[in-house]
C-alpha positions as CSV (number, residue, x, y, z in Angstrom):
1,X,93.3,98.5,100.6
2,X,91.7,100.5,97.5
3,X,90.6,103.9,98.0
4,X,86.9,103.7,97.1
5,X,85.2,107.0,96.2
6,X,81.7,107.8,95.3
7,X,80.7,110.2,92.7
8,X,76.8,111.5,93.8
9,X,74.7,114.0,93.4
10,X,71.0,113.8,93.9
11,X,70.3,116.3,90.5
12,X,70.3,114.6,86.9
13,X,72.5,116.2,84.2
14,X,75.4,117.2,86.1
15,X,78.3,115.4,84.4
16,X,78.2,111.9,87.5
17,X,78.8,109.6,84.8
18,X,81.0,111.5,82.2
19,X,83.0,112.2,85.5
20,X,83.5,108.4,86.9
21,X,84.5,107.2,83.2
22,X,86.8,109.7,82.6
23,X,88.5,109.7,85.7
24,X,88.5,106.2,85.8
25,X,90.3,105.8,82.3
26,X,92.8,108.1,83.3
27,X,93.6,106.2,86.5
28,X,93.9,103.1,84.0
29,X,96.0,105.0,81.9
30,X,98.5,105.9,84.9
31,X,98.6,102.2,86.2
32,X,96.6,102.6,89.0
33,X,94.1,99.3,89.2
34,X,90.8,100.4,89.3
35,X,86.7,99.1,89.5
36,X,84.2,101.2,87.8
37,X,80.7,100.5,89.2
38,X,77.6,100.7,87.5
39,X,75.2,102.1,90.5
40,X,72.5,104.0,88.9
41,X,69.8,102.1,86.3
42,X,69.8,103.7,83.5
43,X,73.4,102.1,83.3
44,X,75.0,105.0,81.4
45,X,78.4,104.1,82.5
46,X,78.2,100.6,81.3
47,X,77.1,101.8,77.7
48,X,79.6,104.9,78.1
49,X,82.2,102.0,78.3
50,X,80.9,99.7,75.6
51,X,78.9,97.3,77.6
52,X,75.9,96.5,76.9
53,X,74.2,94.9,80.2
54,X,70.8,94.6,79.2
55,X,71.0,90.6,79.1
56,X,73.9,90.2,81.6
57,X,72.7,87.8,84.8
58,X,75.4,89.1,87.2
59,X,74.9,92.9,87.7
60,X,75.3,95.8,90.6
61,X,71.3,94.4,91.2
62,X,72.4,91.0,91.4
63,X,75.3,91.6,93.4
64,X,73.4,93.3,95.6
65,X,69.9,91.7,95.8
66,X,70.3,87.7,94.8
67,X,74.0,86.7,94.7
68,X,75.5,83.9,96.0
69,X,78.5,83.6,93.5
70,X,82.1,85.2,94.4
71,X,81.9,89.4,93.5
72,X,85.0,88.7,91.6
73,X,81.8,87.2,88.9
74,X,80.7,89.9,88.5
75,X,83.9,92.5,87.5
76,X,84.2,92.9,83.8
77,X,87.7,93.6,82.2
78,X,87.2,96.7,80.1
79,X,90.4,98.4,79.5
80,X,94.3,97.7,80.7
81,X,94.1,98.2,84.4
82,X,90.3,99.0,84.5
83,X,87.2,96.6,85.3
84,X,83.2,97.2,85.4
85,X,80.7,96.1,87.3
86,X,77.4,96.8,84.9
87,X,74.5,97.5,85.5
88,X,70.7,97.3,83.8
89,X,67.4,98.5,84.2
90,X,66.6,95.5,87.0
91,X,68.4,97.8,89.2
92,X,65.8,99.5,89.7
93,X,64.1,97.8,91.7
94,X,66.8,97.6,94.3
95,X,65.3,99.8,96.5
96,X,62.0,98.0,96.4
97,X,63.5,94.4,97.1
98,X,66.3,95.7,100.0
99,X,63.8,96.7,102.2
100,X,63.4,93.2,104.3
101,X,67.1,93.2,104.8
102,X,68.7,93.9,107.8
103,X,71.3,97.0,107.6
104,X,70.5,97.4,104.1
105,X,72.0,100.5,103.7
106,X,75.4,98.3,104.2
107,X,74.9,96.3,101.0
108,X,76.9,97.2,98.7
109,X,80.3,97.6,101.8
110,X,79.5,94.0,102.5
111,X,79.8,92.8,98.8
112,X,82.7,95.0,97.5
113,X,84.7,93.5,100.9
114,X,86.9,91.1,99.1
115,X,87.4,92.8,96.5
116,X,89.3,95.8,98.6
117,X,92.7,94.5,97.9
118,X,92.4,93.8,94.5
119,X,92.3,97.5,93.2
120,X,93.7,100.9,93.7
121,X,90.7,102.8,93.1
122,X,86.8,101.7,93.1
123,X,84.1,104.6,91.8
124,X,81.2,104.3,92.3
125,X,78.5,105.9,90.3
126,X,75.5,106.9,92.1
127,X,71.9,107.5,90.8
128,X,70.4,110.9,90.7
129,X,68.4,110.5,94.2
130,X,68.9,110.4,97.6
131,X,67.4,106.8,97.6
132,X,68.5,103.6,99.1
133,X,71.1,102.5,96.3
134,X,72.6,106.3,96.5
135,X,73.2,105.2,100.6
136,X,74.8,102.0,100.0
137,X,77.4,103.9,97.2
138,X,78.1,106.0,100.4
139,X,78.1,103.6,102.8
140,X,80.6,101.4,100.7
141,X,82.4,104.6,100.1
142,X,86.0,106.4,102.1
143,X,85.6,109.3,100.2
144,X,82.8,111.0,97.5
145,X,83.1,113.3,94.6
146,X,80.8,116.0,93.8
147,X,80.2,117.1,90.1
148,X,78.2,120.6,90.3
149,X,76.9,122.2,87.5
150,X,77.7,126.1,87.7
151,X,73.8,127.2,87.7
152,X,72.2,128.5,90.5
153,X,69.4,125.9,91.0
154,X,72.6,122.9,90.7
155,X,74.3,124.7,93.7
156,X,71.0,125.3,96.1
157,X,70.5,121.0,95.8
158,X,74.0,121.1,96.8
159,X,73.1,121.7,100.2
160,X,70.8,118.9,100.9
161,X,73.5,116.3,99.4
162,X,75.9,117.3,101.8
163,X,73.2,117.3,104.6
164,X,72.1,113.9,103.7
165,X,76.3,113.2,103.4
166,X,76.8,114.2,107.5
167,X,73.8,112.2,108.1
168,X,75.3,108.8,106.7
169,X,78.2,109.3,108.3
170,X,76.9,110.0,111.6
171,X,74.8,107.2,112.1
172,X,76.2,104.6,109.3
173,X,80.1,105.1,107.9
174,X,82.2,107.4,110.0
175,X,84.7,107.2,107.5
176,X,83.3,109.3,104.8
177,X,84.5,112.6,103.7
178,X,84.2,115.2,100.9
179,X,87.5,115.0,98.7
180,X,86.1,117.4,96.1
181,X,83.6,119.4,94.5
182,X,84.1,119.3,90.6
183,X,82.7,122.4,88.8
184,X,81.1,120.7,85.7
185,X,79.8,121.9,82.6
186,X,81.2,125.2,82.5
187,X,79.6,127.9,80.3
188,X,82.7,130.4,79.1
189,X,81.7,133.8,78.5
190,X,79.1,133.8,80.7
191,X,78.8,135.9,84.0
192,X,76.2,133.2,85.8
193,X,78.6,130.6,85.7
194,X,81.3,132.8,86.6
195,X,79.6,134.5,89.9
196,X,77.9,130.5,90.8
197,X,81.8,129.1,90.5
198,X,83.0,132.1,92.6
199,X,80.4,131.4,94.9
200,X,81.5,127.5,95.6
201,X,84.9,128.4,96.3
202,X,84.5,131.3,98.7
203,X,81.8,128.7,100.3
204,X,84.3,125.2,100.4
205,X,87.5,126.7,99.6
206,X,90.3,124.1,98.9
207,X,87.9,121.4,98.8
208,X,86.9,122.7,95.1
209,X,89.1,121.3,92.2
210,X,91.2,124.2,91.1
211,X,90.3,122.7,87.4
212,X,87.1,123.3,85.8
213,X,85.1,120.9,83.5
214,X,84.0,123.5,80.7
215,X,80.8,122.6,78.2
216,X,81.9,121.0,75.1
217,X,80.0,118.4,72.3
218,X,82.6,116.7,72.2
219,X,81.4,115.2,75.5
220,X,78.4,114.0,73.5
221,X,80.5,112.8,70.7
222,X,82.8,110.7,73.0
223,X,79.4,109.1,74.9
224,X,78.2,108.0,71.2
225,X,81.6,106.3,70.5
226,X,81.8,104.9,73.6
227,X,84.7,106.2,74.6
228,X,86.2,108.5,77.6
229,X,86.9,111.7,76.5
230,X,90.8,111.1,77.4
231,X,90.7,108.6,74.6
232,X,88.4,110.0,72.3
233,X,90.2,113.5,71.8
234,X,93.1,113.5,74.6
235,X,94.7,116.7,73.7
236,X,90.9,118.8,74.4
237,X,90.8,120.9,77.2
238,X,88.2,118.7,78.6
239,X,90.5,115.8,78.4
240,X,93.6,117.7,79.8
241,X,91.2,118.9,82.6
242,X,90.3,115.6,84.0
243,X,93.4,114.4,83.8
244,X,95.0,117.0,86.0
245,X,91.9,116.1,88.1
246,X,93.0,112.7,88.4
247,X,96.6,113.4,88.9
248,X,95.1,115.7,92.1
249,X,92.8,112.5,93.5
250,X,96.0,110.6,93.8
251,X,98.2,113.1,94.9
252,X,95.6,113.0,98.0
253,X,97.5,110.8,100.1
């Protein structure tokens, strides 16, 4: 049985999609099988892996709103070790086209349910809402990942995630829990994202990664490439960081 993770948070900008593709190259990298999935339209993660989906028929939306092939159809080999489900602006309407369906909200868990023992690991990256397609990458989820940005206004949404987190799992996956909270895009130097990552920890303790995602370009360069940035520049301290990050996820036995 994979471990399947969700990587959410309702605020844009926060480092979701760099996180999922660069963790999930790194668990590629150490061997560990593992499905990347496309859950948010703009389908950054499928172009941040060299996939363009835009004319693709089998997608996260067709997987979840019109599909009667196999899921297995729809998985994409990308790397050694590491598959995609893509995803394209059709996705988008989703939410819209769910509705009718009964337990909707259990989508996603239903498709991804033979596909369990094929993988280690399955990420899943989430839109910036709280919307319907945000629920189903919870639902379909054991565990989530939060990327926060160290600024003040990153860390006050912070609280309505995790409400909206005890809410799912009350009433539709008792099985979810918060593995981690990822401090992203780290200004050095400054005191505001110094006191704001102080903050976190004295608030969630251990559940905060002891390594910090610091702001770099060559994030940006890496996303133009196409590449993760643990194989665009391994030896950066961004690289090195999400490594260790990954090395922690799996330690978390």
């Amino acid at each position: 049985m994979s471990r399947t993770i969700a990587i959410a948070n309702q605020k844009g900008g926060v480092g979701k999609t760099t996180t999922v593709i660069n963790l999930g190259v790194s668990l590629a990298q150490m061997e560990k099988k593992t499905l990347v999935i496309d859950l948010d339209p703009q389908g950054a993660l499928s172009a941040g892996l060299g996939v363009d989906a835009e004319e693709l028929d089998k997608t996260s939306y067709t997987l979840l709103v019109n599909s009667n092939s196999a899921p297995s159809s729809f998985v994409r080999p990308v790397q050694t070790y590491l598959d995609l489900i893509p995803t394209n602006r059709q996705l988008a309407q989703a939410e819209i086209e769910l509705i009718p369906e009964i337990r909707r909200e259990l989508t996603l868990k239903r498709a991804l349910e033979s596909l369990q023992s094929w993988y280690d690991f399955i990420l899943i990256d989430c839109p910036p809402s709280l919307g319907l397609l945000t629920t189903n990458g919870l639902c379909a989820s054991h565990e989530l990942i939060v990327p926060l940005q160290c600024e003040y206004f990153a860390m006050r949404g912070l609280q309505l995630l995790l409400e909206h987190v005890q809410k799912t799992k009350q009433r539709l996956n008792a099985e979810l829990e918060l593995t981690g909270i990822l401090a992203t895009m780290y200004s050095t130097g400054t005191i505001h994202a110094r006191e704001v990552l102080e903050e976190i920890r004295e608030a969630f303790g251990d559940k905060v990664f002891s390594d910090v995602i610091y702001k770099s370009i060559r994030f940006a360069e890496a996303s133009v490439a196409s590449q993760a940035m643990v194989d665009y520049a391994e030896t950066h301290k961004g690289a090195r960081a999400y490594k260790r990050v990954t090395q922690a996820i799996i330690n978390m036995t």
